[in-house]
Wavefront OBJ file of the C-alpha trace (Angstrom):
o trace
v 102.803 207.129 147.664
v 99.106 208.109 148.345
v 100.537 210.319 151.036
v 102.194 212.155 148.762
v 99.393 212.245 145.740
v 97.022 213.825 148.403
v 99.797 216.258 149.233
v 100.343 217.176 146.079
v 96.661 217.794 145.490
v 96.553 219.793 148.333
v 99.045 222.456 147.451
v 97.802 222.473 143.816
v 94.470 223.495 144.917
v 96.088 226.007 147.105
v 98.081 227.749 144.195
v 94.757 227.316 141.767
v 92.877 229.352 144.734
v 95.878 231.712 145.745
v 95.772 232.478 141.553
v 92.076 232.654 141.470
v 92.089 235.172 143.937
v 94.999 237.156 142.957
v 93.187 237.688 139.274
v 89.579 238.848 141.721
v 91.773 241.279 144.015
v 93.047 242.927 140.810
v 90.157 243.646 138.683
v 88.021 244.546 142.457
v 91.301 247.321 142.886
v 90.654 248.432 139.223
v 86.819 249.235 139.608
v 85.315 252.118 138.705
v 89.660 253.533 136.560
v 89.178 251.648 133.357
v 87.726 253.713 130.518
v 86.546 252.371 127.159
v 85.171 255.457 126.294
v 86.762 258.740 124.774
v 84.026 260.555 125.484
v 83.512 259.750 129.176
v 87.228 259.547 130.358
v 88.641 262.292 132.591
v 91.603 264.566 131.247
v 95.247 264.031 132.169
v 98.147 266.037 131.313
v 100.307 262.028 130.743
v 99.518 259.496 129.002
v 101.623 256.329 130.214
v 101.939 253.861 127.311
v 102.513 250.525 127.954
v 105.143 248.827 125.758
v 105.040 246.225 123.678
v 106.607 244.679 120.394
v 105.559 245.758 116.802
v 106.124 242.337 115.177
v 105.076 239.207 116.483
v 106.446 235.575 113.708
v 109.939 236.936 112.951
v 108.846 240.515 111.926
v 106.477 239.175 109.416
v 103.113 240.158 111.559
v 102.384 243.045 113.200
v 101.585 242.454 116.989
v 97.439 243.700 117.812
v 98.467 244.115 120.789
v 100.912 247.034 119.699
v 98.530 247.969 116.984
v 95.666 248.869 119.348
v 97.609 250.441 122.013
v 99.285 252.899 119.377
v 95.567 253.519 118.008
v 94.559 254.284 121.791
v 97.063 256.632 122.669
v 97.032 258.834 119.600
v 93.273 259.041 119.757
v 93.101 260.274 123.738
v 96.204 262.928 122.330
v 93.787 263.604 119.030
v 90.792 264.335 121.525
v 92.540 266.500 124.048
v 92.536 264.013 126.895
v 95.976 263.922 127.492
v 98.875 266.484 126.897
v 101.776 264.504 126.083
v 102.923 260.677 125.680
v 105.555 258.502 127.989
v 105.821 255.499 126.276
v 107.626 252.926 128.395
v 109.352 250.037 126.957
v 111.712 247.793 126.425
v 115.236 248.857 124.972
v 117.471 246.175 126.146
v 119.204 245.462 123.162
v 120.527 247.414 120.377
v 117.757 245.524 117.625
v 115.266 245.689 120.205
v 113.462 249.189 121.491
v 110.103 249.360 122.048
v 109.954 253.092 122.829
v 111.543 254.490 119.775
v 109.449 252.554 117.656
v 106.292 253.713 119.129
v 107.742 257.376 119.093
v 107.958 256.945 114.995
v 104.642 255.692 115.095
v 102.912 258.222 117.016
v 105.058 261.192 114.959
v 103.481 259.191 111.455
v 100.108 259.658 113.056
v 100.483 263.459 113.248
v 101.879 263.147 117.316
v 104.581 266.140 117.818
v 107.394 264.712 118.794
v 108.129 267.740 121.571
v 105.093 265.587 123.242
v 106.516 262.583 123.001
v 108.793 261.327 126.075
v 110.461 257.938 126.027
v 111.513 255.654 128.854
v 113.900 253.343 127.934
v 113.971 251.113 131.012
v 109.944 249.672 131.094
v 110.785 246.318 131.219
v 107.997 245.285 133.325
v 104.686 246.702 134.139
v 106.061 247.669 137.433
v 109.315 248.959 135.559
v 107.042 251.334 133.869
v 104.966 252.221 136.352
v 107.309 253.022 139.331
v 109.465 254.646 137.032
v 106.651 256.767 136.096
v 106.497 258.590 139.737
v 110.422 258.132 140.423
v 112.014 259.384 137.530
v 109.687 261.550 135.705
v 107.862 262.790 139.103
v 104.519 261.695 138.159
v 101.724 261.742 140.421
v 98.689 260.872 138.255
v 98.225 259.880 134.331
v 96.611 257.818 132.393
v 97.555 254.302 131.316
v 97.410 253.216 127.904
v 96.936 248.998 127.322
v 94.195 246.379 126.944
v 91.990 246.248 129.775
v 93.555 243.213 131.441
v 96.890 245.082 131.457
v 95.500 248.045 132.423
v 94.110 245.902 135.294
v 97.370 244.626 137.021
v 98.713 248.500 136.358
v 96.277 250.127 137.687
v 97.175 247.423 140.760
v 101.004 248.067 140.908
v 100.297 252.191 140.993
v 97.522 252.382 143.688
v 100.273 250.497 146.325
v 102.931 253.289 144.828
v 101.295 255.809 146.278
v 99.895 257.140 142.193
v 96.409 258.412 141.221
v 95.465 256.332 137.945
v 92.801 255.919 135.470
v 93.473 254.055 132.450
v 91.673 253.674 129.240
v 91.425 250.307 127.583
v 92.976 249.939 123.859
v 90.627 247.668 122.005
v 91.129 243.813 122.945
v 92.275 240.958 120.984
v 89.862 237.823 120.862
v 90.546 234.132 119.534
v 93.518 231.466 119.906
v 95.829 234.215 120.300
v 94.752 236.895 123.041
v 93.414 233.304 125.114
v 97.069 232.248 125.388
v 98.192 235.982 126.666
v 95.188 236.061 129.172
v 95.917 232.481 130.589
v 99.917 234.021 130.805
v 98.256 237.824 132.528
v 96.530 235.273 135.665
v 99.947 233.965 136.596
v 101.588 237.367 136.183
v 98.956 239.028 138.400
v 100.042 236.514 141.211
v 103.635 237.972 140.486
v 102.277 241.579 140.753
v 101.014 240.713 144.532
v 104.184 238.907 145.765
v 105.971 241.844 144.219
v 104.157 244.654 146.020
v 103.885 242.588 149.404
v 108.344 242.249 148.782
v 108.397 245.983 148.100
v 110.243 244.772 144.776
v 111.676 247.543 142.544
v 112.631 248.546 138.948
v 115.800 247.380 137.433
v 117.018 250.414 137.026
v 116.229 254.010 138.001
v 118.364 256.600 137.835
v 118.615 260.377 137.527
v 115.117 262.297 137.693
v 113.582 263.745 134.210
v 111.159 266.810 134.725
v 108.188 265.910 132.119
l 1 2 3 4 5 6 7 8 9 10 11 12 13 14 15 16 17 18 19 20 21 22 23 24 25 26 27 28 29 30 31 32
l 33 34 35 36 37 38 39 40 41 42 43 44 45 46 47 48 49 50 51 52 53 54 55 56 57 58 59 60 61 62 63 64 65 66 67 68 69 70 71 72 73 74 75 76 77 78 79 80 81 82 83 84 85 86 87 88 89 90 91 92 93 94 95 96 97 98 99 100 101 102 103 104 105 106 107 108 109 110 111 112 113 114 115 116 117 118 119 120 121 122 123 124 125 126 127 128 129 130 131 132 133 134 135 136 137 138 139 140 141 142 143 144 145 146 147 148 149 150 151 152 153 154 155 156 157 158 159 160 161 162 163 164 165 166 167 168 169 170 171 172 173 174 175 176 177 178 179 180 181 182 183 184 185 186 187 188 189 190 191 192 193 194 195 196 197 198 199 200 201 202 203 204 205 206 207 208 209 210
């Protein structure tokens, strides 16, 4: 029985460390591509939008998380930094689309919707961002999501081969973004085993010239 305590001590100190530094490789790969400023942040002619869902309690909240990303992208499009919008989401069921909902959105704020281009199948971060180079024959753009998300993204498209920046929509602080950032460390460790398994989208598909 001790044996086994100590064993299982062992290996969860292993996955706290293998975590631990999972979460340090990211932000380290992320250096000197995050942007909080308008001002300050290089042009790109696509802005990649990172999905999310408007409501959060049944549809009787809006999600921040949505909220702020939204605000981001229209004001880099407002201030010239970027040409035109992909928003990436999720669209797997017929009550659930992530993409046209932002598109509404965006058109609301004043966005043409000639500049908006949806992708349909973003159902992960690596969904979105693969997709990004392999369907719509990106190369470089701009990612649009809080800073931690940006962080794993910005991950995911330096080992695809893509020239990133991203700029950080504003962050969400008490009980609520602490949950979603305790969640992001265990996704980042899914981000590395990902990229070290060469693991791909979902789906793909036929090319879209953006």
């Amino acid at each position: 029985m001790n044996k086994l305590i100590k064993r299982g001590i062992k290996l969860g100190v292993i996955l706290i460390l293998a975590i631990l530094l999972a979460n340090y490789h990211i932000n380290y790969t992320a250096k000197g591509k995050l942007y909080n400023s308008i001002e300050n942040i290089p042009k790109n002619r696509v802005g990649l939008v990172l999905g999310a869902g408007k409501y959060v309690d049944s549809g009787n909240h809006v999600n921040l998380y949505y909220k702020y990303r939204l605000e981001a992208a229209f004001l880099l499009y407002q201030n010239k930094k970027i040409e035109y919008l992909l928003i990436s989401g999720d669209n797997s069921t017929v009550d659930y689309d992530e993409p046209s909902t932002f598109k509404q959105d965006l058109i609301d704020l004043g966005v043409p919707e000639d500049k908006i281009i949806l992708d349909y199948a973003g159902f992960r971060t690596l969904d979105s961002v693969v997709r990004a180079k392999k369907i719509f024959g990106l190369d470089s753009f701009t990612i649009i999501s809080q800073q931690f998300h940006n962080q794993r993204a910005i991950y995911l498209a330096e080992n695809n081969d893509l020239n990133v920046i991203a700029f950080n929509a504003k962050a969400i602080k008490g009980r609520y973004g602490f949950k979603t950032k305790i969640r992001e460390y265990l996704a980042r460790t899914k981000a590395i085993i990902d990229v070290v398994i060469y693991k791909q989208p979902k789906f793909l598909g036929p090319k879209i010239k953006l």
